[in-house]
The first five atom37 places (N, CA, C, CB, O) and aatype in JSON, in Angstrom:
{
  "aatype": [20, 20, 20, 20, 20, 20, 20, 20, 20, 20, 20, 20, 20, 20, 20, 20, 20, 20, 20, 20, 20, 20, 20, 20, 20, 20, 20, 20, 20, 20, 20, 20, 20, 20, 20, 20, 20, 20, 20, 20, 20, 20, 20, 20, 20, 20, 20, 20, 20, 20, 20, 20, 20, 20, 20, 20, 20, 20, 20, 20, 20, 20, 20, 20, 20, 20, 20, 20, 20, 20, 20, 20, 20, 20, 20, 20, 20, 20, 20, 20, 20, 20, 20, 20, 20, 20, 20, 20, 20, 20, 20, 20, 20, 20, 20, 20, 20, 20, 20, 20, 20, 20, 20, 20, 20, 20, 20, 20, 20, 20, 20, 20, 20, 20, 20, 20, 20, 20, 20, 20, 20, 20, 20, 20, 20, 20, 20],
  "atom_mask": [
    [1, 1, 1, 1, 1],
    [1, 1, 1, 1, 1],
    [1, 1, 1, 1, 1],
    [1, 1, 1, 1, 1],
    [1, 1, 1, 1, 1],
    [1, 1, 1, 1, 1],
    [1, 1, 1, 1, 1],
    [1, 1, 1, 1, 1],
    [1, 1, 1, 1, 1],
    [1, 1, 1, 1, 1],
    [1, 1, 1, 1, 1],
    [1, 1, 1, 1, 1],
    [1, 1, 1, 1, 1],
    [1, 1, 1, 1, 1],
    [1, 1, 1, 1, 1],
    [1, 1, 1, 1, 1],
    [1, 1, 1, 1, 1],
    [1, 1, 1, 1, 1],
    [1, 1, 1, 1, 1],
    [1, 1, 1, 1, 1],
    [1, 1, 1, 1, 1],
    [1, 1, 1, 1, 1],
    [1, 1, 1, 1, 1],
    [1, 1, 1, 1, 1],
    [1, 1, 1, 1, 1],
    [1, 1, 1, 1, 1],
    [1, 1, 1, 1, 1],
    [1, 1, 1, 1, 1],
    [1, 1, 1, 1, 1],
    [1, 1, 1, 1, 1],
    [1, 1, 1, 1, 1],
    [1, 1, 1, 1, 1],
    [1, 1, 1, 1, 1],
    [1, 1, 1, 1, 1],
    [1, 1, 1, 1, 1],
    [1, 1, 1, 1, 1],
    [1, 1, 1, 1, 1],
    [1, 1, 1, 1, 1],
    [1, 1, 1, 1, 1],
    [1, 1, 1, 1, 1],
    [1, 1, 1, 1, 1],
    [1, 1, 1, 1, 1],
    [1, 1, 1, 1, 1],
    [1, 1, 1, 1, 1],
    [1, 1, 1, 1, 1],
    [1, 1, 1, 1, 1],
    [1, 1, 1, 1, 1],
    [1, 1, 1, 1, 1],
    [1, 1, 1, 1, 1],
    [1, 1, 1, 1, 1],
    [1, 1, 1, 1, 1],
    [1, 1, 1, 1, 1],
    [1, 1, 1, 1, 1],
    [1, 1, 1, 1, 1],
    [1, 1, 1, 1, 1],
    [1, 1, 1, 1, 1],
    [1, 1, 1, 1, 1],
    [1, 1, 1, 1, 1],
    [1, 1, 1, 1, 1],
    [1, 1, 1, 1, 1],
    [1, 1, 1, 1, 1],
    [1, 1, 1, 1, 1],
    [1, 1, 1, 1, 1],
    [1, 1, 1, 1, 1],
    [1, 1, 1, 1, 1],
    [1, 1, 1, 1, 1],
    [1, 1, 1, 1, 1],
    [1, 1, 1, 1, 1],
    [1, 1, 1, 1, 1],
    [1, 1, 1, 1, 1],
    [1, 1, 1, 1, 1],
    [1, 1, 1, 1, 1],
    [1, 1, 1, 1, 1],
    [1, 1, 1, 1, 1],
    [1, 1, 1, 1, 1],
    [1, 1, 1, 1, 1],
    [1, 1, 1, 1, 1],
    [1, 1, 1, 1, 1],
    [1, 1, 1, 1, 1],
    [1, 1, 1, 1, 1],
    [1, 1, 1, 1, 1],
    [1, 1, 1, 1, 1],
    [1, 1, 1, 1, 1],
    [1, 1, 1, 1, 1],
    [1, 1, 1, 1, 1],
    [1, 1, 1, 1, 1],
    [1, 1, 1, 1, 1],
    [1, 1, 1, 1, 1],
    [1, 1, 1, 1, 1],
    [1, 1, 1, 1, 1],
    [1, 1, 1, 1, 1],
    [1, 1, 1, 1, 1],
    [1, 1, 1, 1, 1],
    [1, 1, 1, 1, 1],
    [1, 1, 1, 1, 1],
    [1, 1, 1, 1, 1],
    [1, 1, 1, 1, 1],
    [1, 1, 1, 1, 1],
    [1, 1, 1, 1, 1],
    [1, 1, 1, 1, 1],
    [1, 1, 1, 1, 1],
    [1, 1, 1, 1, 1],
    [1, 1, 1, 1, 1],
    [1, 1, 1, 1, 1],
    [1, 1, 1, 1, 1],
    [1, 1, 1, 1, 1],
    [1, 1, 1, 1, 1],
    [1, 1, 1, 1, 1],
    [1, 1, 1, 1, 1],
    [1, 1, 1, 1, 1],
    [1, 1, 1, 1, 1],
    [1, 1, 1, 1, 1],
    [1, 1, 1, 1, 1],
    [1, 1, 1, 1, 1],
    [1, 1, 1, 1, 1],
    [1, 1, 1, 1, 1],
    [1, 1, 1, 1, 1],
    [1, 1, 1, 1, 1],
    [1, 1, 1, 1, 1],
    [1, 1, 1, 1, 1],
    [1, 1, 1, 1, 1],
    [1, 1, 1, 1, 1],
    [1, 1, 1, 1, 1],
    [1, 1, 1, 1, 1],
    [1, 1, 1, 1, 1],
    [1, 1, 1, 1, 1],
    [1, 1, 1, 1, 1]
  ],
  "atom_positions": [
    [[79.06, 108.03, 116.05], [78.93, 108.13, 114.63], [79.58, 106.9, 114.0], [79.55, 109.44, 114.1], [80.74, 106.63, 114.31]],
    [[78.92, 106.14, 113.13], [79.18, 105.09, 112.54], [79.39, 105.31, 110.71], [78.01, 104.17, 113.03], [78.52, 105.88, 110.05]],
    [[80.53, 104.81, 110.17], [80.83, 105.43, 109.15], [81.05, 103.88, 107.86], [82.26, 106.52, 109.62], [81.27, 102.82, 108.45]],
    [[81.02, 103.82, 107.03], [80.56, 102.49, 106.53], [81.22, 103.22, 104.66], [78.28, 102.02, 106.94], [80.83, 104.01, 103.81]],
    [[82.24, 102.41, 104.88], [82.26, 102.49, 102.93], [82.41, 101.7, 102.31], [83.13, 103.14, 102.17], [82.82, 100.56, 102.51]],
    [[82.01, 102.36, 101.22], [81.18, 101.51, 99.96], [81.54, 100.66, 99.4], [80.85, 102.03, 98.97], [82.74, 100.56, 99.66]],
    [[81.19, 99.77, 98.6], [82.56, 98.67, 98.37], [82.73, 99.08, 97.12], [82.39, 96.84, 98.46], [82.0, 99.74, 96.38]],
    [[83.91, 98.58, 96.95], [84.67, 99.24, 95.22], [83.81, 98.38, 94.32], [86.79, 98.82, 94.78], [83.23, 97.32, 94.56]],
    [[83.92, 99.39, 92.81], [83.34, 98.99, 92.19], [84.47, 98.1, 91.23], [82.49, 99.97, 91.78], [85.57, 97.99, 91.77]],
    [[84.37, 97.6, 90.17], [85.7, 96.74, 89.09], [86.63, 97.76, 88.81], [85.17, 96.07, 87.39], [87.83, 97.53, 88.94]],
    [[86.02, 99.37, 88.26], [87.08, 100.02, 88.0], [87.56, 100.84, 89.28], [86.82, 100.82, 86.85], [88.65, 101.37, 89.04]],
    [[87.22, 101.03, 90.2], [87.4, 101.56, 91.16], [88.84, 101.02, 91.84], [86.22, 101.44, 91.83], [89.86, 101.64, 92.15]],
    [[88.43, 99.4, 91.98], [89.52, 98.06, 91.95], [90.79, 98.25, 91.46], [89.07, 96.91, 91.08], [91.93, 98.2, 91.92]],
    [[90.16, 98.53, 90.16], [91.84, 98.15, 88.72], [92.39, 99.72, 89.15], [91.28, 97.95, 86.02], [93.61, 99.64, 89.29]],
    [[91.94, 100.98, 89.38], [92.83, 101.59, 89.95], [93.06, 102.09, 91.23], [92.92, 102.26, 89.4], [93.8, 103.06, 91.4]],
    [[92.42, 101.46, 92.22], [93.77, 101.18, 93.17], [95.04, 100.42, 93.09], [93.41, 100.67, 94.15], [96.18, 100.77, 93.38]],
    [[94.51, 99.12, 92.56], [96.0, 98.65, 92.19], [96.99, 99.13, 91.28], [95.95, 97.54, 91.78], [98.19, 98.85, 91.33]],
    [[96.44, 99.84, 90.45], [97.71, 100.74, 89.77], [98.46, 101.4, 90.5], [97.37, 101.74, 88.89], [99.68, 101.49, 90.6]],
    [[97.42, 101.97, 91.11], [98.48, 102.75, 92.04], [99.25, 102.33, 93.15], [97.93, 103.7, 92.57], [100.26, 102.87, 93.59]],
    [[98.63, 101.24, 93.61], [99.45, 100.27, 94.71], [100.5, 99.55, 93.82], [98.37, 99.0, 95.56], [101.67, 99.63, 94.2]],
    [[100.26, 98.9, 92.76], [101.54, 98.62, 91.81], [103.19, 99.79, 91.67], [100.71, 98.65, 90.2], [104.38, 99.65, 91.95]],
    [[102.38, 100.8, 91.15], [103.02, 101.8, 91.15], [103.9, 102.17, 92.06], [102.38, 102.51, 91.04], [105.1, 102.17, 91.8]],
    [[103.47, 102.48, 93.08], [104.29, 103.34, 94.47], [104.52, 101.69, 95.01], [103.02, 104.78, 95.87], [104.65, 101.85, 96.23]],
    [[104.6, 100.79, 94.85], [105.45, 99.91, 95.6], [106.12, 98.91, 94.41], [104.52, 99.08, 96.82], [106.07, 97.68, 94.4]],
    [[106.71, 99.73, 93.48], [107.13, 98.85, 92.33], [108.85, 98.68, 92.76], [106.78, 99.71, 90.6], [109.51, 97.67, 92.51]],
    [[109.32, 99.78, 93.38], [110.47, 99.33, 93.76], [110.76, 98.14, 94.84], [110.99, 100.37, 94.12], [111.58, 97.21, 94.79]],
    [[109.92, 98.46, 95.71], [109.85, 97.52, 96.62], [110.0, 95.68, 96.06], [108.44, 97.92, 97.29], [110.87, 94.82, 96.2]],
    [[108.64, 95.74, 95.39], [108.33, 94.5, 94.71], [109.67, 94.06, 93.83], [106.97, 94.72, 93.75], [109.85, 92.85, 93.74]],
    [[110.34, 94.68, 93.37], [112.04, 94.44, 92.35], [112.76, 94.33, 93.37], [112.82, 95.82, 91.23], [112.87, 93.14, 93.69]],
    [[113.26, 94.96, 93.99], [113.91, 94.88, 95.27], [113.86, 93.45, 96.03], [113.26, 95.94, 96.13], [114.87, 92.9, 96.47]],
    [[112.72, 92.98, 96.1], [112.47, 91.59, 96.98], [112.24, 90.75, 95.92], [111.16, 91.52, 98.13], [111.59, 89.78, 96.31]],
    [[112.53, 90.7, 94.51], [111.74, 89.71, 93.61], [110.38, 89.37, 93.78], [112.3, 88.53, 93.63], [110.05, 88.27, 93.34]],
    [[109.69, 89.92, 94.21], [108.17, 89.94, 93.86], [107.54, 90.47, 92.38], [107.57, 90.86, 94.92], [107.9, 91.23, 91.47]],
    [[106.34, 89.57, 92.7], [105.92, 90.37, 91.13], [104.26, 91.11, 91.75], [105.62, 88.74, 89.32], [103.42, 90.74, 92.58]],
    [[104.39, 92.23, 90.89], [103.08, 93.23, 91.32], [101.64, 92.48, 91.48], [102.84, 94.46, 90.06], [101.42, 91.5, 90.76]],
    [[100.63, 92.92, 92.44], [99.69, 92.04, 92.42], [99.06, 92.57, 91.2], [98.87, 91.9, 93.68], [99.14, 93.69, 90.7]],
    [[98.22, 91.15, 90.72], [97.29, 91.16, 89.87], [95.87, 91.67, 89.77], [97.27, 90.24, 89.7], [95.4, 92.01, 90.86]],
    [[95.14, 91.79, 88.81], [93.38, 91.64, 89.0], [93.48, 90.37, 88.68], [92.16, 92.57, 87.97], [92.41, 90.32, 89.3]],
    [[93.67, 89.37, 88.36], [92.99, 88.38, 88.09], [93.32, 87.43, 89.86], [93.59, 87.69, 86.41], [92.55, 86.55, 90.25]],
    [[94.32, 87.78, 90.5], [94.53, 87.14, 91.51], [93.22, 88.05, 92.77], [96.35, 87.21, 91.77], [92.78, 87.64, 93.84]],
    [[93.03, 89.01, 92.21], [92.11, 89.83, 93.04], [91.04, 89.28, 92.89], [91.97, 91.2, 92.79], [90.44, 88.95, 93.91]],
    [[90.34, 88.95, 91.36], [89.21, 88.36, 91.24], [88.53, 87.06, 91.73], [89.21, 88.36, 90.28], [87.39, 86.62, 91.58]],
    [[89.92, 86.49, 92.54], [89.97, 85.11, 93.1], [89.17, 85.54, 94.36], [91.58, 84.4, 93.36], [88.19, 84.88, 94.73]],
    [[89.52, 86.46, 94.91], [88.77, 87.14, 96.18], [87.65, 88.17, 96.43], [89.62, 87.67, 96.77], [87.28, 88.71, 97.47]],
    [[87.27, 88.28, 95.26], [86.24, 89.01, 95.17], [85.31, 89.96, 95.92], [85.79, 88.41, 94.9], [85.06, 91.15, 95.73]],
    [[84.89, 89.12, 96.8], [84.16, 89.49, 98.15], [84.9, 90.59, 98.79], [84.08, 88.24, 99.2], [84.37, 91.7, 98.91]],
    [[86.26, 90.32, 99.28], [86.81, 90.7, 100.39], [87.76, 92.0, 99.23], [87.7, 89.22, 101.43], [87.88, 93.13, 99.69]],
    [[88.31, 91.71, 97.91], [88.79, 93.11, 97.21], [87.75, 93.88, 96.77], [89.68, 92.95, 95.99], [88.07, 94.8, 96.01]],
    [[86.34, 93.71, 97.11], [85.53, 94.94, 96.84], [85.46, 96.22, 98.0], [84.08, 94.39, 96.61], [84.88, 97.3, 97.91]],
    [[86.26, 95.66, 99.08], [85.52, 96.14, 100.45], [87.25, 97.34, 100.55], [85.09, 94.33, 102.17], [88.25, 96.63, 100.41]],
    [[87.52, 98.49, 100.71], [88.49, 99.41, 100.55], [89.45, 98.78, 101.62], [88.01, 100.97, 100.75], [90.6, 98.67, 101.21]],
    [[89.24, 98.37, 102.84], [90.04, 97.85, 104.01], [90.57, 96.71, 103.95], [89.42, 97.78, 105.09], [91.67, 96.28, 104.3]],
    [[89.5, 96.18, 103.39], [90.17, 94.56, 102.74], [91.29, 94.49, 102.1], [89.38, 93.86, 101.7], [92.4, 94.06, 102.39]],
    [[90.73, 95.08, 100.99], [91.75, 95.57, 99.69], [93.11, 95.64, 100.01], [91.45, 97.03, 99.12], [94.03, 94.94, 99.62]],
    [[93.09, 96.64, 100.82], [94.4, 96.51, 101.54], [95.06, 95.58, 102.16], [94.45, 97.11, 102.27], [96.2, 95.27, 101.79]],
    [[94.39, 94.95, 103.3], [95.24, 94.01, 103.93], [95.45, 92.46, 102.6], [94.33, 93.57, 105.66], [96.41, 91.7, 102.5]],
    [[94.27, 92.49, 101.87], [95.35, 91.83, 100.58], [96.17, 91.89, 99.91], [95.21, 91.63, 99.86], [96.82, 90.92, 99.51]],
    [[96.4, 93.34, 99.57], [97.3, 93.64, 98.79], [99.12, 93.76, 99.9], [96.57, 95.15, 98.0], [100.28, 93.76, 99.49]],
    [[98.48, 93.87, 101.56], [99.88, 93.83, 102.06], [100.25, 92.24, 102.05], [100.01, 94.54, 103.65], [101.41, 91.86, 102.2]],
    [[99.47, 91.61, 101.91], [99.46, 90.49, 102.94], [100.55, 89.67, 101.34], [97.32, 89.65, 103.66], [101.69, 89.19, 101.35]],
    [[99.74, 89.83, 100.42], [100.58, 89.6, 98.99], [102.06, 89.99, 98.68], [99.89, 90.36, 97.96], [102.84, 89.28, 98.04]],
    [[102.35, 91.27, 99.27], [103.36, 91.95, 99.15], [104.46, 91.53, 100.14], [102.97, 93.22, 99.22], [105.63, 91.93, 100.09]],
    [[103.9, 90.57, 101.14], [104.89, 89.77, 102.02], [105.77, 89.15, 100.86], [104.13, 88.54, 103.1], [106.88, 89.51, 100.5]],
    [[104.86, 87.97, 100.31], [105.74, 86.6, 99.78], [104.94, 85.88, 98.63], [105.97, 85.38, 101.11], [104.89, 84.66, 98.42]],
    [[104.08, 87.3, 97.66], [103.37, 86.81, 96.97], [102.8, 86.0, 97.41], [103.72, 86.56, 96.17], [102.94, 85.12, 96.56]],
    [[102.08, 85.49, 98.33], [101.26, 84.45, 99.13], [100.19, 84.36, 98.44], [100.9, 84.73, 100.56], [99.86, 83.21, 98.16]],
    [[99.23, 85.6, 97.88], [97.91, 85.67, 96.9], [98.14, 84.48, 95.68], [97.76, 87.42, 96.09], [97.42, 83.61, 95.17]],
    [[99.89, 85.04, 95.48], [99.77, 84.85, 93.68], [100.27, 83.13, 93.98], [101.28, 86.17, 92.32], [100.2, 82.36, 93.02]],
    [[100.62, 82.76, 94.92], [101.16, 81.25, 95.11], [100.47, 80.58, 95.18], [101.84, 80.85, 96.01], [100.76, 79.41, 94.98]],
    [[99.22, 80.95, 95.48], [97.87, 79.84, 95.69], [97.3, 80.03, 96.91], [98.22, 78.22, 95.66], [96.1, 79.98, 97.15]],
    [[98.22, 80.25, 97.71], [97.81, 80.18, 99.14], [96.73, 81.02, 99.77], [98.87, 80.43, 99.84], [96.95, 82.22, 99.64]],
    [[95.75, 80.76, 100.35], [94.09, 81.45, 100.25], [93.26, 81.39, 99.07], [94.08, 82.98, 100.43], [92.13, 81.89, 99.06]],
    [[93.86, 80.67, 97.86], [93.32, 80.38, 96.53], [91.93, 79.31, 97.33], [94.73, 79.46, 95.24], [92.14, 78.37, 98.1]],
    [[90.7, 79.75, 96.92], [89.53, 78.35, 96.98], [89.41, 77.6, 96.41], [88.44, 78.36, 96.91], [88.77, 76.59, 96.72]],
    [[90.17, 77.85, 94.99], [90.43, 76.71, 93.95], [91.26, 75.85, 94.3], [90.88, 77.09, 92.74], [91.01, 74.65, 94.25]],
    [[92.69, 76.47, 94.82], [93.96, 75.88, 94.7], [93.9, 74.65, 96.23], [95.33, 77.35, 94.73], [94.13, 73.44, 96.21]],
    [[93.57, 75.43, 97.29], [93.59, 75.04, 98.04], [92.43, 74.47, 99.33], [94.27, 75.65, 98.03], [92.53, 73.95, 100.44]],
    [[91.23, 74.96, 98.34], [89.98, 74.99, 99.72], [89.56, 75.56, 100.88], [89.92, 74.2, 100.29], [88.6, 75.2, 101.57]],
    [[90.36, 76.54, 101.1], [90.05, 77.6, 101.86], [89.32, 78.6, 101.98], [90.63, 77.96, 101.95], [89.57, 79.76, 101.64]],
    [[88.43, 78.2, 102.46], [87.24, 79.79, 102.43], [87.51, 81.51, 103.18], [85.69, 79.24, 103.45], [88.29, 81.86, 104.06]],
    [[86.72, 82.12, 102.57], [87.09, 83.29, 102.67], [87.39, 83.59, 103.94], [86.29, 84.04, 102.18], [88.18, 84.52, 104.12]],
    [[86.86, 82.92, 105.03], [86.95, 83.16, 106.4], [88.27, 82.66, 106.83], [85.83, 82.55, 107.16], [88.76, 83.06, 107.89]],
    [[88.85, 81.84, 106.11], [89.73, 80.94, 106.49], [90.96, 81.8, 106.04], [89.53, 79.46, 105.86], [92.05, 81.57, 106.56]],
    [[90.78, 83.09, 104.82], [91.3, 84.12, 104.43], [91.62, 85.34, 104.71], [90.97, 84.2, 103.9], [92.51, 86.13, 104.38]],
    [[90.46, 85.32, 105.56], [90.19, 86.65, 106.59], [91.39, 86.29, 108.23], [87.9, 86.63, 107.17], [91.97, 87.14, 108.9]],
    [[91.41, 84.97, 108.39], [92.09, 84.39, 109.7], [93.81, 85.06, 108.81], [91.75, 82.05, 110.07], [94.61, 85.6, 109.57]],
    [[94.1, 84.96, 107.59], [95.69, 84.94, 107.33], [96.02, 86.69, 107.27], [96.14, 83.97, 105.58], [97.06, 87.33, 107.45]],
    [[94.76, 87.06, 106.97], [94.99, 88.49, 106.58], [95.37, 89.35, 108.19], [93.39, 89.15, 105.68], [96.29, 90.13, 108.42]],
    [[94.01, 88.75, 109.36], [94.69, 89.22, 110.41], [95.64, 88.93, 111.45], [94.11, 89.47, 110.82], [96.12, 89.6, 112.36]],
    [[95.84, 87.11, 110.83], [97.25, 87.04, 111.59], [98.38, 87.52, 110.51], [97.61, 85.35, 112.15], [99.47, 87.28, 111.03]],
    [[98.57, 88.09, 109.25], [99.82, 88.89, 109.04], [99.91, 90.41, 109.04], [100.31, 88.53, 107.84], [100.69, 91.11, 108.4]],
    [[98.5, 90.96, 110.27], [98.59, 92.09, 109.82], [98.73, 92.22, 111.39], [97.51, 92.79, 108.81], [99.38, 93.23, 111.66]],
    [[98.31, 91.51, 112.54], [99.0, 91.39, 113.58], [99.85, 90.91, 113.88], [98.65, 91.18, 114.16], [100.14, 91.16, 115.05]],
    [[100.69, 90.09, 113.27], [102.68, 89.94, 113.26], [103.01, 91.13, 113.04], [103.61, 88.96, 111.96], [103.47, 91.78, 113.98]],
    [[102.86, 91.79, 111.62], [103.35, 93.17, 111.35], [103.55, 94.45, 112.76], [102.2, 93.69, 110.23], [104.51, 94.99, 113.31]],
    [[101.85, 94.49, 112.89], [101.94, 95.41, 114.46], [103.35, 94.74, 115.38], [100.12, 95.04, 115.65], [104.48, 95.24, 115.48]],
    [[103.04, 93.97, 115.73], [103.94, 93.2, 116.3], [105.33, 93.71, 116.39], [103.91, 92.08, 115.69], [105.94, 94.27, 117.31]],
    [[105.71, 93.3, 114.96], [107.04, 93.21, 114.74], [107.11, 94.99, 115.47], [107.58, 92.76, 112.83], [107.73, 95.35, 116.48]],
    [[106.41, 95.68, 114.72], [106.76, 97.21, 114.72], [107.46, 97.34, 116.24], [105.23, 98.33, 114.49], [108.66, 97.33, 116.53]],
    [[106.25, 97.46, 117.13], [106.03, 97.7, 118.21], [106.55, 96.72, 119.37], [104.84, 97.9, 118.14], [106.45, 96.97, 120.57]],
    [[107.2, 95.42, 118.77], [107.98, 93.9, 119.32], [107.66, 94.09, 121.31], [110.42, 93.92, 118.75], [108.51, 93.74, 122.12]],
    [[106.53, 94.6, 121.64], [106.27, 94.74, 122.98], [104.94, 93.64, 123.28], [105.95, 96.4, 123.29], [104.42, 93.7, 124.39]],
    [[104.41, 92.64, 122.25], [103.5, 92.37, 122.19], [103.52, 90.62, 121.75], [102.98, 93.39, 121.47], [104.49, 89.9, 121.99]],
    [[102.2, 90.14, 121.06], [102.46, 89.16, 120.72], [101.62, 89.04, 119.34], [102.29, 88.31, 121.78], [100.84, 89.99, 119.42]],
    [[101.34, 88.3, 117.99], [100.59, 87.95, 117.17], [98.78, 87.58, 118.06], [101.49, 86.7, 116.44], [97.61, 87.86, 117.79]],
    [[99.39, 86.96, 118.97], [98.11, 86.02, 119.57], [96.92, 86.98, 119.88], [98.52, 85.15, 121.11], [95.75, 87.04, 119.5]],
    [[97.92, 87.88, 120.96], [97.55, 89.11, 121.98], [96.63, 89.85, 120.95], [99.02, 90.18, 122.61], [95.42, 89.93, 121.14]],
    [[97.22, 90.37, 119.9], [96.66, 91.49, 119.44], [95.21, 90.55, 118.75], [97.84, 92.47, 118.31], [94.05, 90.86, 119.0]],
    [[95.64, 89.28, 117.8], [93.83, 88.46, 117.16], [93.08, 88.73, 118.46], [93.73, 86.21, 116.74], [91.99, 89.31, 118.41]],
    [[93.67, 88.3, 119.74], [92.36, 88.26, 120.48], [91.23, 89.49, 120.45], [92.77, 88.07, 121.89], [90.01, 89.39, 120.38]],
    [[92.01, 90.63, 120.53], [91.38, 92.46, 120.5], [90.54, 92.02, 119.19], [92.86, 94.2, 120.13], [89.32, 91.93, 119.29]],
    [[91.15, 91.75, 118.04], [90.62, 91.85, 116.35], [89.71, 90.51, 116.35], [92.14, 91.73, 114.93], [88.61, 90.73, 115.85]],
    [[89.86, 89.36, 116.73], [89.09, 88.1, 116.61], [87.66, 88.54, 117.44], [90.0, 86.68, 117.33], [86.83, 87.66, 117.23]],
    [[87.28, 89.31, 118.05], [86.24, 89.64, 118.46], [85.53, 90.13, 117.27], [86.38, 90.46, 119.48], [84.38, 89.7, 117.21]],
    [[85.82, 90.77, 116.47], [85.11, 91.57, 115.22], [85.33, 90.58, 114.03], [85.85, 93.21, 114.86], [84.82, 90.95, 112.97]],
    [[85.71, 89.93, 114.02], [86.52, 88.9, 112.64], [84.75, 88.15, 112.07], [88.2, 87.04, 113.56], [84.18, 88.28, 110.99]],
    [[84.22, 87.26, 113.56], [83.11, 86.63, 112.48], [82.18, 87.74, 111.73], [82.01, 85.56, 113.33], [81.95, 88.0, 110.55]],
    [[81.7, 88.32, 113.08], [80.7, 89.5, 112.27], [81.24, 90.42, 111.04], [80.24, 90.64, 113.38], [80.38, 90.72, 110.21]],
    [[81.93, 90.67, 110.91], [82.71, 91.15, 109.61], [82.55, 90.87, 108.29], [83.81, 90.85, 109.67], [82.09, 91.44, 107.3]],
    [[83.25, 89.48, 108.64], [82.9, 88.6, 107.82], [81.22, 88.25, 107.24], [83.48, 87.62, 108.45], [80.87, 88.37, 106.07]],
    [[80.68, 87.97, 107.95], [79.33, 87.94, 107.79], [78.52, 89.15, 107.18], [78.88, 87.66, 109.0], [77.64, 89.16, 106.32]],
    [[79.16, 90.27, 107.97], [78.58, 91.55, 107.23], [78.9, 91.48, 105.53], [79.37, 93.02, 107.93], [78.08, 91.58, 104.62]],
    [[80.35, 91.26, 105.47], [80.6, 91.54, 103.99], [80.14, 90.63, 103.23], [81.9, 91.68, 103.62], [79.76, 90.95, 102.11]],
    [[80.08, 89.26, 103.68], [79.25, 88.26, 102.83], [78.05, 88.63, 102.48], [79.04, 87.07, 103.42], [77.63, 88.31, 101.37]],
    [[77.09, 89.55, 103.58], [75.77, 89.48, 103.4], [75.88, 90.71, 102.57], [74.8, 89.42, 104.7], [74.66, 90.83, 102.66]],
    [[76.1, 91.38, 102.1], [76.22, 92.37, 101.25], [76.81, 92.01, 100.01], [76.87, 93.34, 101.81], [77.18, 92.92, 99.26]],
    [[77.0, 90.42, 99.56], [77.49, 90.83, 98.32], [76.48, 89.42, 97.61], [79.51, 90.91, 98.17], [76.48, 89.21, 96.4]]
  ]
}
């Protein structure tokens, strides 16, 4: 069984991040971060319509504001979405990592870099 969801719609978007604002507002004060944005979301478009995405942007932000610094910006910096998709799963395989410290960053892209182009491609071709 193959299961496939839908991609968010704009308001669908603006409240998840409320609520991801919300329940990680201490956090974000705590580390001097500032809450992610929609307009830093709108920079990514493609990849914050998709619910899984969403997420690993919004963790990947919640590192070191990395979204809101420019960094994966296509404006700021020239990096394409794929080139976005490479930061999202190397900081979401450090994370495993760290958890589980039995492993490596590399180890785990290789398992996930198998699915990374087609992914990518899927979500491009759908939008």
């Amino acid at each position: 069984m193959a299961l496939r969801l839908e991609p968010f719609r704009d308001d669908q978007i603006a409240s998840w991040l409320r609520t991801w604002n919300a329940c990680n507002e201490r956090h974000m004060i705590a580390r001097g971060l500032k809450p992610l944005t929609a307009e830093t979301l709108n920079r990514h478009r493609v990849l914050a319509s998709e619910p899984l995405l969403l997420l690993m942007l919004a963790m990947y932000d919640a590192d070191a504001n990395e979204l809101q610094h420019g960094s994966g910006s296509t404006d700021e910096e020239g990096i394409d979405e794929t080139g976005l998709y490479e930061k999202l799963l190397t900081s979401y395989a450090a994370r495993e990592v760290a958890k589980s410290r039995d492993g490596a960053p590399v180890a785990e892209l290789s398992v996930l870099g198998t699915r990374t182009p087609a992914t990518v491609a899927d979500c491009l071709q759908y939008h």
